[in-house]
C-alpha positions as CSV (number, residue, x, y, z in Angstrom):
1,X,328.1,90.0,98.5
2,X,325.4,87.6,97.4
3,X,322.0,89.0,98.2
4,X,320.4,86.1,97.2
5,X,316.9,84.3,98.9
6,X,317.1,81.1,100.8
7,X,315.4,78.8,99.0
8,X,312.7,78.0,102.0
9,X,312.2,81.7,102.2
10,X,311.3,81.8,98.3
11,X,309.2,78.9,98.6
12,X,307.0,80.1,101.4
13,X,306.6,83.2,99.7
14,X,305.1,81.6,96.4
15,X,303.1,79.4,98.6
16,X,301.9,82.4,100.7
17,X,300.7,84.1,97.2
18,X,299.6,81.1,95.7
19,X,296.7,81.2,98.7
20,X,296.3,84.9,98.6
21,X,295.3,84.4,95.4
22,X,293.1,81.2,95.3
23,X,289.7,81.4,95.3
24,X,289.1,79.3,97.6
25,X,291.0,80.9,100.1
26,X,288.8,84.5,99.1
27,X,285.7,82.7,100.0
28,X,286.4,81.4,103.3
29,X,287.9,84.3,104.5
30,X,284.2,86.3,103.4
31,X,282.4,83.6,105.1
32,X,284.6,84.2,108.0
33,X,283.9,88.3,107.8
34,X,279.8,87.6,107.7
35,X,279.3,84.6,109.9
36,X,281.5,87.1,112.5
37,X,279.3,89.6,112.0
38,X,275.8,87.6,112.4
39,X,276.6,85.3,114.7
40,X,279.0,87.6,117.0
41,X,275.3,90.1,117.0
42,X,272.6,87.3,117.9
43,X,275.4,86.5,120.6
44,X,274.7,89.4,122.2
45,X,271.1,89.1,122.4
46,X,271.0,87.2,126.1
47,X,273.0,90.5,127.3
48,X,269.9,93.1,127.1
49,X,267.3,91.0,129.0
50,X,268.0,92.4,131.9
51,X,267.7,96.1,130.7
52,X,264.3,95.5,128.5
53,X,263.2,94.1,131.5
54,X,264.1,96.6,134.2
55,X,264.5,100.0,131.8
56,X,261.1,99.3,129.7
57,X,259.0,96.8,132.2
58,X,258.7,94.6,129.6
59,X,258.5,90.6,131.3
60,X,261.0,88.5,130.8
61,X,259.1,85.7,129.1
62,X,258.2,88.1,126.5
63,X,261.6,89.1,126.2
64,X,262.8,85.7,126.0
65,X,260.2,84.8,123.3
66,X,261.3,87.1,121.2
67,X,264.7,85.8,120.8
68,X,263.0,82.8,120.9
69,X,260.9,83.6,118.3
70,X,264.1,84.9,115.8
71,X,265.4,81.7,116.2
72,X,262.2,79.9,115.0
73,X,261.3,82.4,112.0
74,X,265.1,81.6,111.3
75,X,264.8,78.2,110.8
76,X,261.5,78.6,108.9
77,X,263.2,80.5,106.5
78,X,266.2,78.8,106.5
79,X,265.4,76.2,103.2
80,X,264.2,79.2,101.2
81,X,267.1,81.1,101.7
82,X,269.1,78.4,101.1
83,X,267.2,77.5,98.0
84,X,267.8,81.1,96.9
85,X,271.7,80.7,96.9
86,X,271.6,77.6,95.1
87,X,269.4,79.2,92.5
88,X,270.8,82.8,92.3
89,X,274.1,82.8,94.0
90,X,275.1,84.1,97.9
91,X,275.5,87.6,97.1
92,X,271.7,88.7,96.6
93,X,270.7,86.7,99.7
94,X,273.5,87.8,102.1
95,X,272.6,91.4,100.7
96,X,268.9,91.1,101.5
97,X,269.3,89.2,105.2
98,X,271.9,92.0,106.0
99,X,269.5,94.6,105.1
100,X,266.9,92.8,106.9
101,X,269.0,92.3,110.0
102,X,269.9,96.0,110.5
103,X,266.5,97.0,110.1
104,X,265.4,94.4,112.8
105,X,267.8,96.1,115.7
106,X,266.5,99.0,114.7
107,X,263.5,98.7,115.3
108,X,264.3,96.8,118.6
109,X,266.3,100.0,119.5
110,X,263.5,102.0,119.6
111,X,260.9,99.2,120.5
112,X,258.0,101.0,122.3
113,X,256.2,98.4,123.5
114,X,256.7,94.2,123.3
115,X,255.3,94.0,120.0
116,X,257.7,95.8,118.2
117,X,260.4,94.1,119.9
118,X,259.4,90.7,118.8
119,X,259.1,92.1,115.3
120,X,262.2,94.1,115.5
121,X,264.2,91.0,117.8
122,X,262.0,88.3,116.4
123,X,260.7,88.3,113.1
124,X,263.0,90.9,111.0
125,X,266.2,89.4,112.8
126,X,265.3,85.6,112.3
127,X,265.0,86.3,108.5
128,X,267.8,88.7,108.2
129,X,270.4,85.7,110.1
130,X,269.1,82.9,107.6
131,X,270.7,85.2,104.8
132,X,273.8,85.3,106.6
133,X,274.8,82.2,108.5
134,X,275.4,78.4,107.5
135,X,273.1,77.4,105.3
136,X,274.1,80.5,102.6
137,X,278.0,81.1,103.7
138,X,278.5,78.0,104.6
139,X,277.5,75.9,101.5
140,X,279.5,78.3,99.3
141,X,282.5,77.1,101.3
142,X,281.1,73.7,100.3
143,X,281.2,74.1,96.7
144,X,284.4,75.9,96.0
145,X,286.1,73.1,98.4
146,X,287.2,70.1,97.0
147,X,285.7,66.7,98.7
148,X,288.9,66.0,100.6
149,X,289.2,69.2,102.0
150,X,285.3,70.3,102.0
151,X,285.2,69.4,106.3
152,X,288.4,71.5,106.9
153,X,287.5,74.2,104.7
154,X,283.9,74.4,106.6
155,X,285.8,74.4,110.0
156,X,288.2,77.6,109.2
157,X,285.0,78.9,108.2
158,X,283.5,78.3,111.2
159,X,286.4,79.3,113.3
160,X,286.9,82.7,111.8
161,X,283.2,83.3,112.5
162,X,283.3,82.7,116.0
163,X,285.8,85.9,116.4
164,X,283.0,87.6,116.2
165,X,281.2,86.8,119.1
166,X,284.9,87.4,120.9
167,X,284.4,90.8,119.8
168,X,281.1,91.8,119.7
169,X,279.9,90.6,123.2
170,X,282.4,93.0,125.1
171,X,281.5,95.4,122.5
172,X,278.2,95.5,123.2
173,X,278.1,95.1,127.1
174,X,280.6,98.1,127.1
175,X,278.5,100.0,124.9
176,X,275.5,99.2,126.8
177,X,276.5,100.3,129.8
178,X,277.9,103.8,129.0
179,X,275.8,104.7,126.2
180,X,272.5,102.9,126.8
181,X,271.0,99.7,125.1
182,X,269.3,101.6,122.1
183,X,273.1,103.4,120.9
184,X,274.3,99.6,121.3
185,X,272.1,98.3,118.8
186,X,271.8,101.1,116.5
187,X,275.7,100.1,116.5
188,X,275.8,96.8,116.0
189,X,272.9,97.2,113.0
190,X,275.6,99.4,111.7
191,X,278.1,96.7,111.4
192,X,275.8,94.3,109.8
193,X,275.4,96.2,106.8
194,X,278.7,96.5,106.7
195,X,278.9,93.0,105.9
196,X,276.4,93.0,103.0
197,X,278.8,93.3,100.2
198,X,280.8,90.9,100.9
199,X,278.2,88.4,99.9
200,X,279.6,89.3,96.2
201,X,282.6,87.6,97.0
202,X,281.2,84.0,98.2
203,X,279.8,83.5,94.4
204,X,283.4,84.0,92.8
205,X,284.8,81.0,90.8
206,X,288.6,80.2,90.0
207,X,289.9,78.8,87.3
208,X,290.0,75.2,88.9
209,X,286.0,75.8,90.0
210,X,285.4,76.8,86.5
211,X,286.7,73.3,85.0
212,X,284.9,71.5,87.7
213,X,282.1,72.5,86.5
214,X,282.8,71.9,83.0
215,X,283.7,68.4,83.9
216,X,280.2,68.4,86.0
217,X,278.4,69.1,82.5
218,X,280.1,66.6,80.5
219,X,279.7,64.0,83.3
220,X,275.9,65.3,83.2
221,X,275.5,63.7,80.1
222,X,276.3,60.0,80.9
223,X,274.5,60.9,84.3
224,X,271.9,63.1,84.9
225,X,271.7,65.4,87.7
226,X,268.8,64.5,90.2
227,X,266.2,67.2,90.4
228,X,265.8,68.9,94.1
229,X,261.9,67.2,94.1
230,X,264.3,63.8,94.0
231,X,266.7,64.3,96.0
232,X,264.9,65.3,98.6
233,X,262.0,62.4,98.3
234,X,265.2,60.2,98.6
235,X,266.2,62.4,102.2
236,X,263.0,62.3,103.7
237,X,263.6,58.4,103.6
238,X,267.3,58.2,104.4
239,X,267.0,56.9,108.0
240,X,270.9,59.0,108.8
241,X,269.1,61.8,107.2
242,X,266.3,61.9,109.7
243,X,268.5,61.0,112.7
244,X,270.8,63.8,111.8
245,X,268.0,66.1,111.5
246,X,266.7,65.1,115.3
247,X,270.1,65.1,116.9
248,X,270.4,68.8,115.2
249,X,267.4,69.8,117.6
250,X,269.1,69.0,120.7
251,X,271.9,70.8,119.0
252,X,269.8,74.2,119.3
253,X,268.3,73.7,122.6
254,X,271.4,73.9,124.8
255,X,273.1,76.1,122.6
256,X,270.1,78.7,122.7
257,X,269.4,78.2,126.5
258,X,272.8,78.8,127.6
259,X,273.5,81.9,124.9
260,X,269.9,83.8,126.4
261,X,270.4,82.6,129.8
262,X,273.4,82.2,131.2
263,X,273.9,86.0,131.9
264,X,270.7,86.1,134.4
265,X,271.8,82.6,135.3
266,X,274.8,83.7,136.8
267,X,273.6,86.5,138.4
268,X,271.0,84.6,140.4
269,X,274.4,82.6,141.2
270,X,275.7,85.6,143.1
271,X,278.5,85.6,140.7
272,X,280.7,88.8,139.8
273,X,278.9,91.4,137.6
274,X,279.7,91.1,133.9
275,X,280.9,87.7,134.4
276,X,278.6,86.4,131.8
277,X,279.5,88.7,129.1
278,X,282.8,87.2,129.7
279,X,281.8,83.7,129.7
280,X,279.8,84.3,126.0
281,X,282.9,85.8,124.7
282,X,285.3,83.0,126.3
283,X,282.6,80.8,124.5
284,X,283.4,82.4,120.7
285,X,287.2,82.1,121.5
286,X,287.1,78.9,122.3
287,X,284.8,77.7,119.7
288,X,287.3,79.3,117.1
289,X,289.9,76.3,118.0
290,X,286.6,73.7,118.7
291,X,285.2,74.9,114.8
292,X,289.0,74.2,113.0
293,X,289.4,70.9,115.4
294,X,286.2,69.6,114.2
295,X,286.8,70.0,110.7
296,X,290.1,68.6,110.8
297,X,288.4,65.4,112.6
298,X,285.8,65.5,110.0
299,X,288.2,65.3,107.6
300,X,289.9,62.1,108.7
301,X,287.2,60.1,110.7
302,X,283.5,59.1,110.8
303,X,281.7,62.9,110.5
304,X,278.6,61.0,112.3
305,X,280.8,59.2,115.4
306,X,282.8,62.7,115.6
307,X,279.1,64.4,116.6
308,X,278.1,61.5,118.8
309,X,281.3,62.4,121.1
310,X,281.0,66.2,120.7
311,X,277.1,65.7,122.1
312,X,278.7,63.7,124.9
313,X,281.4,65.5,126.1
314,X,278.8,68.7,125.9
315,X,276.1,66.7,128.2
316,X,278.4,65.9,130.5
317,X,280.3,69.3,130.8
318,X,276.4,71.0,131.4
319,X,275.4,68.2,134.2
320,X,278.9,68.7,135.7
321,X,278.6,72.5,135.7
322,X,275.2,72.8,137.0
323,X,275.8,70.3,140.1
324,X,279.0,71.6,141.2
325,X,279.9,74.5,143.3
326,X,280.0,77.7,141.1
327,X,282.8,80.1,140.8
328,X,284.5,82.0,138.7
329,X,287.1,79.9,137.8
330,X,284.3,77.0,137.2
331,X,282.5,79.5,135.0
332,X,285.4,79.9,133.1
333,X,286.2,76.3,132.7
334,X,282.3,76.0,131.5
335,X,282.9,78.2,128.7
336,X,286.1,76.9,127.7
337,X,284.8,73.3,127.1
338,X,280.9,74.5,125.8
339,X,283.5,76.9,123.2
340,X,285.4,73.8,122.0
341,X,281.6,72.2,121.3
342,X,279.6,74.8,120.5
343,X,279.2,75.4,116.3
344,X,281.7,72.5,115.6
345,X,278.5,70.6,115.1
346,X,277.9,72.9,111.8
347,X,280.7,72.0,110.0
348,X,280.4,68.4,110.8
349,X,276.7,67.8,109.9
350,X,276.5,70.3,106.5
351,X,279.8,67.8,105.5
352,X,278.2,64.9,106.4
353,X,275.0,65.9,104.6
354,X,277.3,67.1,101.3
355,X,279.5,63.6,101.7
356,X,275.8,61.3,101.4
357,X,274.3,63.8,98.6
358,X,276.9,66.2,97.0
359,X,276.4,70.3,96.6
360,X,274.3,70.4,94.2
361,X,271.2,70.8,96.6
362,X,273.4,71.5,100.1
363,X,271.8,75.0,100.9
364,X,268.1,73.1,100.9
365,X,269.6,70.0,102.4
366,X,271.0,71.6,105.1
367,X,268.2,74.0,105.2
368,X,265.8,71.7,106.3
369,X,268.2,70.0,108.7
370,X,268.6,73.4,110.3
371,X,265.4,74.2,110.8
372,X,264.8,71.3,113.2
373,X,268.0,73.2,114.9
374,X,266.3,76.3,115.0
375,X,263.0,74.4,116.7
376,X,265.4,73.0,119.6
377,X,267.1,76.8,119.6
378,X,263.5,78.3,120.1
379,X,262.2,76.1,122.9
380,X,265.8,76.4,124.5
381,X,265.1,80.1,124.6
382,X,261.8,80.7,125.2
383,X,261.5,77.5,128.1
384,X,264.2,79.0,129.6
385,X,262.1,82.0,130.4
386,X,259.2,80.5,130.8
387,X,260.1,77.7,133.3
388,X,262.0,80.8,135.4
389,X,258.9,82.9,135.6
390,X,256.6,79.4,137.0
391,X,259.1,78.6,139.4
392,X,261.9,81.0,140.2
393,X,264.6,78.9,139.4
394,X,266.1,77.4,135.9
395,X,267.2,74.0,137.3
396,X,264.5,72.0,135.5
397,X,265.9,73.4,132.0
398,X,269.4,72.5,133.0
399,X,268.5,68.9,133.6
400,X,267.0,68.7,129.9
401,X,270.1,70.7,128.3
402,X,272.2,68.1,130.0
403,X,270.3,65.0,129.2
404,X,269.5,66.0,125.9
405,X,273.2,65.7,124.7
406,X,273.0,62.3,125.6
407,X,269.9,62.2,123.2
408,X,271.9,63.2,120.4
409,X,274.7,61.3,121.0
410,X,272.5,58.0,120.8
411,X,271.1,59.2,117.5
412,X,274.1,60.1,115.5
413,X,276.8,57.0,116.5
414,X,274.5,54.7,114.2
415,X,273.7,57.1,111.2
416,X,274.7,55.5,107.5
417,X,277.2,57.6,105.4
418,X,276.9,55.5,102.7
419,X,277.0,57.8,99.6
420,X,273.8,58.6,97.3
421,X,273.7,58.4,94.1
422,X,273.4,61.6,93.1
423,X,275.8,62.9,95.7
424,X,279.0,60.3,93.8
425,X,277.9,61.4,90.9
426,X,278.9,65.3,91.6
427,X,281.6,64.3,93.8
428,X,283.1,62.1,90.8
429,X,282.4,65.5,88.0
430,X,284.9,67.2,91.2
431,X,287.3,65.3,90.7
């Protein structure tokens, strides 16, 4: 009796170890494992206002500002760390911000008064998640990705990352509530240093990586590789560069507001307790198919006329929400479409950026792209707190979310992809 394979069996199982083994594939799936990890925590953060504010009388607007505040040091530090990557490799940076990230909800655990939580929540955190987010994980996706597949490969990325804030949310709101808020961060600091080695394995090189970057040197020759001083005198006066650095800033105000303040929002809503842990994590799961969608768009059309619909459709789901009836089921529906918008944006604009001037300079590239991000995240966090405690009410921020994705959309339809020449120059040694 023949005991012999189907053919289709034995070729899906050499194309199932071919991946397993490529290099590629090891990367992603660490950028995956740490963006989970960083992003699923700072997820989280919009969760314990209530408790600081009620448990430890601390007010809210200083509460808010110092999640605001994490988000602003992060974008500050943001180039550097990216800088450091391109210079030294991920896996001394992601070991660092990990580090530095535990050591931040620590502190914030056992925060006596509000200035240790805005060093703990504000300043420790903010550095620790530059270390450990897009401009470090993401960019290593970047360079072991060929062009064609570069947008796609960012988007799995950034799809596997968002199953951490799936996970970590619940985690957290459960742990708060039957073990207090300082065990609930003590635990999540816990799993961020969990992370930290995995930053060893974003800096490994294949074979194929390896000849690229042979090819790079030979073609180095003919062509000289444009210094970071250049390349970045050549963005500052790259009109799609500085459009795509504005539009990023709306990016981080809604996404900031609504990840600090839709918890209290929907409470002052009357709605269901714990409803808006649920909608945060409905948010990551979502996000995980809006990530891989926007990567396999950016892959086949306009990166720049993809964002100017994603800011669009997220303006108008944000009007729509806020000037409708609310219930659960519109909560729900809120998340789901915000989910499918949310980080696709990342992907999308770190492509677009590597498409006009190549990896050799991404991590600063995008590092200073994201830290007008991270000025839109912290005004999204801290105004949300601030305009509540003035007047009671957060409709005045919800009308700037929602008209701010208009904003962005107007600034990205008309950026210029055209390529640089330092970024054909790589993109040719690539191939």
């Amino acid at each position: 009796m023949s005991t012999a394979k189907p053919a289709h069996a034995t070729t899906h199982s050499t194309t199932l170890a071919t991946t397993l083994k490529n290099p590629t594939f090891h990367v992603i799936v660490a950028a995956a494992l740490i963006l989970s990890a960083a992003m699923g925590i700072r997820q989280t953060f919009g969760l314990f206002i209530g408790p600081f504010s009620y448990d430890r009388g601390l007010p809210v607007t200083l509460i808010a500002f110092a999640i605001a505040l994490h988000n602003l040091v992060w974008g500050f530090a943001q180039p550097f760390a990216g800088a450091a990557a391109d210079r030294y490799g991920a896996a001394p940076v992601v070991a660092f911000g990990a580090t530095t990230f535990a050591a931040g909800l620590a502190l914030a655990a056992g925060a006596p008064s509000g200035l240790a939580l805005i060093a703990g929540l504000g300043l420790l955190v903010g550095i620790g998640v530059s270390c450990t987010t897009f401009g470090v994980v993401l960019t290593s996706v970047g360079r072991v990705a060929s062009a064609e597949q570069r947008s796609m490969a960012m988007g799995i990325a950034s799809a596997g990352g968002s199953l951490g804030q799936v996970l970590m949310v619940p985690f957290a709101q459960t742990l708060r509530e039957t073990s207090g808020v300082s065990t609930s961060l003590f635990a999540l600091a816990f799993l961020m240093l969990i992370a930290a080695p995995l930053g060893i394995v974003l800096d490994r090189r294949g074979r194929g990586a390896d000849m690229s970057h042979a090819v790079a040197s030979h073609a180095a020759v003919s062509a000289p590789a444009t210094s970071l001083r250049e390349t970045l005198a050549h963005a500052t006066r790259h009109r799609g560069y500085r459009l795509l650095t504005l539009g990023f800033f709306t990016c981080g105000f809604q996404l900031a507001f609504i990840a600090t303040h839709l918890p209290g929002y929907l409470t002052l809503c009357h709605m269901p307790m714990g409803l808006g842990a649920t909608a945060l994590a409905l948010i990551g799961l979502f996000n995980m198919a809006g990530s891989w969608a926007c990567g396999w768009l950016g892959g086949r059309l306009r990166q720049q006329h993809v964002l100017g619909w994603l800011y669009l459709i997220r303006g108008a789901t944000i009007a729509s929400f806020f000037l409708l009836p609310k219930s659960t089921l519109s909560v729900v529906l809120f998340a789901a479409v915000m989910g499918l918008t949310w980080l696709g944006t990342v992907p999308l604009t770190s492509g677009l950026i590597a498409k006009v001037f190549g990896t050799r300079h991404l991590g600063t590239l995008f590092g200073v792209v994201f830290l007008s991000h991270q000025l839109g995240s912290f005004l999204g966090a801290w105004l949300g707190g601030f305009v509540f405690d003035m007047t009671g009410s957060y409709s005045l921020i919800w009308g700037a979310t929602a008209l701010a994705g208009l904003f962005a959309a107007l600034l990205h339809f008309p950026i210029d992809d055209t390529v640089h020449a330092s970024g054909a120059s790589v993109e040719t040694a690539r191939a």
